[in-house]
C-alpha positions as CSV (number, residue, x, y, z in Angstrom):
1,X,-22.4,-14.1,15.2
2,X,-24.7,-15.1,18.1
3,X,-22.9,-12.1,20.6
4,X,-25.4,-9.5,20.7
5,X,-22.7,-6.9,21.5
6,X,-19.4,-8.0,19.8
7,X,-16.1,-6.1,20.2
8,X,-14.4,-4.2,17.5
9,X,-11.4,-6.0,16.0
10,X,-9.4,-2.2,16.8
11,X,-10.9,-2.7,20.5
12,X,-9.3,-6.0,21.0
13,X,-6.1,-5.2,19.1
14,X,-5.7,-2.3,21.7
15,X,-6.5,-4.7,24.4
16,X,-4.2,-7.3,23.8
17,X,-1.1,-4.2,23.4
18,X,-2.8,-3.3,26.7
19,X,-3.5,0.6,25.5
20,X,-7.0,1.2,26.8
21,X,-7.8,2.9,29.8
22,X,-8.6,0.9,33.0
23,X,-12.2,1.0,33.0
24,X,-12.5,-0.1,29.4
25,X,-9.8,-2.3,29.8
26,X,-11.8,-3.9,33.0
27,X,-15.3,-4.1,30.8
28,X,-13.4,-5.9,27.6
29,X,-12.0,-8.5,30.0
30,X,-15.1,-9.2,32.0
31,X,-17.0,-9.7,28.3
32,X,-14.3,-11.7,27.0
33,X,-15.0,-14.1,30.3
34,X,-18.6,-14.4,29.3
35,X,-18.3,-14.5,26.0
36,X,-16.2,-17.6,23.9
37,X,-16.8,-15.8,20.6
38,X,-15.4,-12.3,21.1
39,X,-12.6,-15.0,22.8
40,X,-11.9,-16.9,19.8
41,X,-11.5,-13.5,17.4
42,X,-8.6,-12.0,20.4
43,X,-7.3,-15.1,19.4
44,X,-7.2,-14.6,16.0
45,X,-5.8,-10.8,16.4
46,X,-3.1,-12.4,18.5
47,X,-2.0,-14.8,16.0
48,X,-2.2,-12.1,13.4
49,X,-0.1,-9.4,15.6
50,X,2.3,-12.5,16.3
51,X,2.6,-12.7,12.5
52,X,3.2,-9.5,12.1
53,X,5.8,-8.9,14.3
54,X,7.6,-12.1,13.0
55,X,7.5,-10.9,9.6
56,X,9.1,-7.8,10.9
57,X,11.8,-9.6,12.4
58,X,12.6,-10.9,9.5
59,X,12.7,-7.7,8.1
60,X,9.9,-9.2,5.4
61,X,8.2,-5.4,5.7
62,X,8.5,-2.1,4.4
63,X,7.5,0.4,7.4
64,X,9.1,2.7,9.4
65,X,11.1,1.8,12.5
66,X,12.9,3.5,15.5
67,X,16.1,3.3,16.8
68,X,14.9,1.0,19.4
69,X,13.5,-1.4,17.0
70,X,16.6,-1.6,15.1
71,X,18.7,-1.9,18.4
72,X,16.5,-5.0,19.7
73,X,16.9,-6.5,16.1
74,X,20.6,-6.7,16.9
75,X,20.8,-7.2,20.1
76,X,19.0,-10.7,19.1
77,X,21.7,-11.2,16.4
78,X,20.4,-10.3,13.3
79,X,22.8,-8.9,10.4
80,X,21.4,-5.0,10.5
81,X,22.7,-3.3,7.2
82,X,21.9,0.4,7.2
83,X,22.4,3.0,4.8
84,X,22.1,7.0,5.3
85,X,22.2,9.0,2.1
86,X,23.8,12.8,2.9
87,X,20.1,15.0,2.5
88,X,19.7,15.5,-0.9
89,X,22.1,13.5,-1.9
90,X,22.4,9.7,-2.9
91,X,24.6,6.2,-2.0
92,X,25.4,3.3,-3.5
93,X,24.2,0.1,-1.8
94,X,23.5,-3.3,-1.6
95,X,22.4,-6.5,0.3
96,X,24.5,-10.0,0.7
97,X,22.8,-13.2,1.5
98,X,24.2,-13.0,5.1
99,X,21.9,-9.5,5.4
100,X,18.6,-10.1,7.4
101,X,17.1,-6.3,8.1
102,X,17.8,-3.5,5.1
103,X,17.1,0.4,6.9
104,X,17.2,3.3,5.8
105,X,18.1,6.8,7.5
106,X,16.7,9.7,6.1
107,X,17.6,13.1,7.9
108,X,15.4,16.0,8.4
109,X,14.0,18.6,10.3
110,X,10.8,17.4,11.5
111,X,10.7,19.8,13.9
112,X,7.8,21.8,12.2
113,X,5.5,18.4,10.3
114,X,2.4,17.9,11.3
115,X,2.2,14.9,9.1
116,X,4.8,13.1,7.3
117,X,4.8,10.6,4.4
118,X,7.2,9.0,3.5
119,X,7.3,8.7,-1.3
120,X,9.2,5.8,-2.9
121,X,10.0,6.7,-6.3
122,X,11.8,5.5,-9.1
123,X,15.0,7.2,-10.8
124,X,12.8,9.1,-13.0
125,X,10.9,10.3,-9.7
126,X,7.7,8.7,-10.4
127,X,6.2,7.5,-7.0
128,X,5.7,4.0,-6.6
129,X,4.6,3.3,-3.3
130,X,3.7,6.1,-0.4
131,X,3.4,5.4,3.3
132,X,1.5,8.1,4.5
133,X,0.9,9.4,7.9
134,X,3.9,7.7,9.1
135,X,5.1,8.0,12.5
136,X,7.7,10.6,13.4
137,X,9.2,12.0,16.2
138,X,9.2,15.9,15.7
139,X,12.4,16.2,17.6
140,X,14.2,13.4,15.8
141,X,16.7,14.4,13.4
142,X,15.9,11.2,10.6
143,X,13.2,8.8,9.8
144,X,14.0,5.6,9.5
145,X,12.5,2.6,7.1
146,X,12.8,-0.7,7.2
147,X,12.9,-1.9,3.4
148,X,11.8,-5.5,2.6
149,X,15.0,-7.6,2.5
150,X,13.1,-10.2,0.5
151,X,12.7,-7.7,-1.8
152,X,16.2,-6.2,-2.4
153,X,17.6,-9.8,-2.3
154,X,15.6,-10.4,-5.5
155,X,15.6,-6.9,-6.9
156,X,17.7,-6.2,-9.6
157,X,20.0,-3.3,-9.8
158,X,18.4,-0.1,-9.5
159,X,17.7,3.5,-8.6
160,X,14.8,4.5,-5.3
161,X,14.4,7.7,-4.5
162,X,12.9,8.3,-1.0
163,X,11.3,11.1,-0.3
164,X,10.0,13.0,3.0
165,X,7.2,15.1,2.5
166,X,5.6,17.4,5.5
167,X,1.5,17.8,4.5
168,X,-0.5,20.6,5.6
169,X,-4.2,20.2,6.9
170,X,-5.0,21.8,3.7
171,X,-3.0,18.6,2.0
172,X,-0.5,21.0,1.0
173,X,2.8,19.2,0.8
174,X,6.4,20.7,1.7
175,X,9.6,18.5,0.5
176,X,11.5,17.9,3.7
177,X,14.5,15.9,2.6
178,X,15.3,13.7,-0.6
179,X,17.5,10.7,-1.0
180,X,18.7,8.4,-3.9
181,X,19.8,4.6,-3.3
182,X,21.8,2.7,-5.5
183,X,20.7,-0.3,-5.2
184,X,23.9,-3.0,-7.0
185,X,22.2,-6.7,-7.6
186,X,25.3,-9.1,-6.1
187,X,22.7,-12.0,-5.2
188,X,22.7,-14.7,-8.2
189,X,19.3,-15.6,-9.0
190,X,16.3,-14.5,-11.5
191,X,16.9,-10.3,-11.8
192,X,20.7,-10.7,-11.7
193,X,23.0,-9.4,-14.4
């Protein structure tokens, strides 16, 4: 790298979603004038954010969402299919080839979480995947996922629990809500009955 003082990747990111403050926002653009190489890797982090967010469209991602998110998605058209298990309780479900965006609601007081994660387990409660340090809205009643629709297209029939889980500073954790999803394979395919 021939820039002797190259900007962070996180600087540029924040740059391009336009979340620095003024001055620091005023000394990235005068250096990206100057300077073609810390140009060409904005470039990059644009393409990659694009990517991103088109991969999210296409509900491609597990992550959480907001209502917003999942408004815009249908507001552009796409086939939203949304379950919202009773807390502590489970549903059935299940996806059709028309589906293009899978989300899940989970309710909860999150009035008192510092931190939240958000525990994907099977039916035998074993955790499979964890998102932690998701983002919440304290004052919301539910958290809302975005499951991959590429994956429960393919996904054979099967039991998820999700589970919310407040953690302390001390890395306590505190069960704030658990839900079960009946996942029913209708898609034909490799994974179908």
């Amino acid at each position: 790298m021939s820039c002797a003082t190259p900007i962070d990747a996180a600087v540029l990111a924040d740059y391009w979603l336009a979340a620095l403050p003024a001055g620091e926002e005023d000394a990235v653009e005068l250096h990206l004038f100057a300077c073609d190489e810390c140009g060409a890797r904005l470039s990059e982090i644009i393409s990659l954010a694009e990517g991103i967010r088109d991969l999210a469209r296409r509900g491609s991602l597990l992550l959480v969402v907001s209502d917003t998110f999942v408004d815009r998605l249908v507001e552009e058209g796409l086939r939203v299919r949304e379950y919202a298990p009773p807390h502590g309780g489970s549903i059935a479900c299940t996806v059709t080839a028309e589906d293009d965006v899978l989300i899940g609601r989970l309710s909860a007081d999150l009035s008192r979480a510092k931190q939240v994660d958000l525990c994907l387990c099977n039916e035998l409660h074993i955790e499979r995947i964890r998102l932690a340090d998701i983002p919440f809205d304290p004052a919301a009643d539910a958290v809302l996922f975005q499951q991959s629709i590429t994956y429960a297209k393919a996904a054979p029939s099967e039991t998820t629990v999700a589970k919310l889980v407040a953690v302390d500073e001390a890395g306590g954790e505190r069960l704030l809500g658990e839900f079960t999803f009946h996942h029913t394979r209708t898609l034909p395919g490799p994974g179908a009955p």
